[in-house]
C-alpha positions in Angstrom: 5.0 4.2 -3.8 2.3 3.9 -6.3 0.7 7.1 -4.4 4.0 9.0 -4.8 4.0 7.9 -7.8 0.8 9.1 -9.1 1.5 12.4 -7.1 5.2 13.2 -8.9 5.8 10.4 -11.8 8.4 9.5 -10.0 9.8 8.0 -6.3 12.9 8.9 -4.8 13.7 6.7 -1.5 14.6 9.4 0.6 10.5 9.7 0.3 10.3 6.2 1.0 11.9 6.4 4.1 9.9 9.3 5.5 7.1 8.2 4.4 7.1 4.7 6.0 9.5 6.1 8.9 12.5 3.5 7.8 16.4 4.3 7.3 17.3 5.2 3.7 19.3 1.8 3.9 16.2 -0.4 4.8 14.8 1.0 1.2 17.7 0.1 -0.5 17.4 -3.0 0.3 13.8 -3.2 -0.6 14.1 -1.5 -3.7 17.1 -4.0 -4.6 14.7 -6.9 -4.4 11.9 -4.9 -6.0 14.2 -4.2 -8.8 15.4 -7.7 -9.2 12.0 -8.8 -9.4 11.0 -6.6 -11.9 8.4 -4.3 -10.0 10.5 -1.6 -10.3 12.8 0.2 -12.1 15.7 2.9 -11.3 17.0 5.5 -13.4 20.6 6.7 -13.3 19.2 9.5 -10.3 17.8 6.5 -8.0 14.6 7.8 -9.0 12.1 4.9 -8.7 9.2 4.0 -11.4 7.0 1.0 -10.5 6.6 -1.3 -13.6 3.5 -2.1 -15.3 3.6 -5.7 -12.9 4.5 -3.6 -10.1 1.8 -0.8 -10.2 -0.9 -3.7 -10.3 0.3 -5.3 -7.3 0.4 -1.7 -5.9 -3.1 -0.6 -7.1 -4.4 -4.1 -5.5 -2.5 -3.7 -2.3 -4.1 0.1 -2.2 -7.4 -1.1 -3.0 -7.0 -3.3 0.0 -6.0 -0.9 2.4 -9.1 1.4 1.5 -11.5 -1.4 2.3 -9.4 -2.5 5.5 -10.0 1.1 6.3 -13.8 1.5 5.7 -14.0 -1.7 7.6 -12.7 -0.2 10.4 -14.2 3.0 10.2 -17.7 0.9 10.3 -17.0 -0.5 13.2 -16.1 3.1 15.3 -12.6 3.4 14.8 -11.4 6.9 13.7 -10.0 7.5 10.5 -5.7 7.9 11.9 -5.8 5.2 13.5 -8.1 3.5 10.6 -5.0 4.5 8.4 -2.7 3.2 10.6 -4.1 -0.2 11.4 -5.2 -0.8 8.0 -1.4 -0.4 7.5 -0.6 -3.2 9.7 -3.3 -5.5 9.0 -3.0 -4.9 4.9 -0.2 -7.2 4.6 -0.6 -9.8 6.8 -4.3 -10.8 6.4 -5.5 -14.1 4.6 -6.9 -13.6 1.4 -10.2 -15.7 2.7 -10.7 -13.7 5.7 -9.7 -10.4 3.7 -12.9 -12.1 0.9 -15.4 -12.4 4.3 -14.4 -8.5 5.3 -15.2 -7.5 2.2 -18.5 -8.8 1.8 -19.3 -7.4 5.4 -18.6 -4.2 4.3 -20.8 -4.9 1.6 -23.9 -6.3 3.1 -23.4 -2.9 5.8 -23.3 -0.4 2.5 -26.8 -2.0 1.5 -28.2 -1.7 4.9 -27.6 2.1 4.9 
């Protein structure tokens, strides 16, 4: 979302749904409890603007993926599927083990 929204100034769920490869109902249902917790907002269009709460946990999850990516791109693992499993991994990793990744990737960037 925050990329879509950066891109356009706005999200529209239909885009969502592509994008993640859900049904436009799954992102209703999303959006409904993005909206009632205030990361979100709709206009009367459906058109989707994260709030300022929202877009910081979106830059943080973003940042995240891009260092779960590097990660795995250190270790041999070609960018797709880099993107993919970063993806996966993104929202289910500790924040400990995600702290220890990210000082790996670290220590490797001096080492170069």
């Amino acid at each position: 979302m925050l990329m879509m929204q950066e891109k356009h100034g706005f999200i529209r769920s239909v885009d969502v749904a592509q994008q993640l490869g859900v049904t436009k109902p799954s992102v209703s249902y999303a959006t409904k409890n993005l909206r009632n917790d205030g990361y979100i907002i709709m206009d009367k269009y459906g058109r989707i603007t994260l709030t300022e709460s929202g877009h910081a946990i979106a830059q943080a999850m973003y940042d995240r993926h891009k260092q779960l990516m590097t990660f795995l791109m250190k270790i041999g693992v070609n960018e797709e599927v880099a993107r993919e499993d970063a993806c996966k991994i993104e929202h289910d990793i500790s924040e400990q083990t995600f702290q220890m990744l990210c000082r790996y990737i670290d220590a490797l960037s001096e080492d170069e």
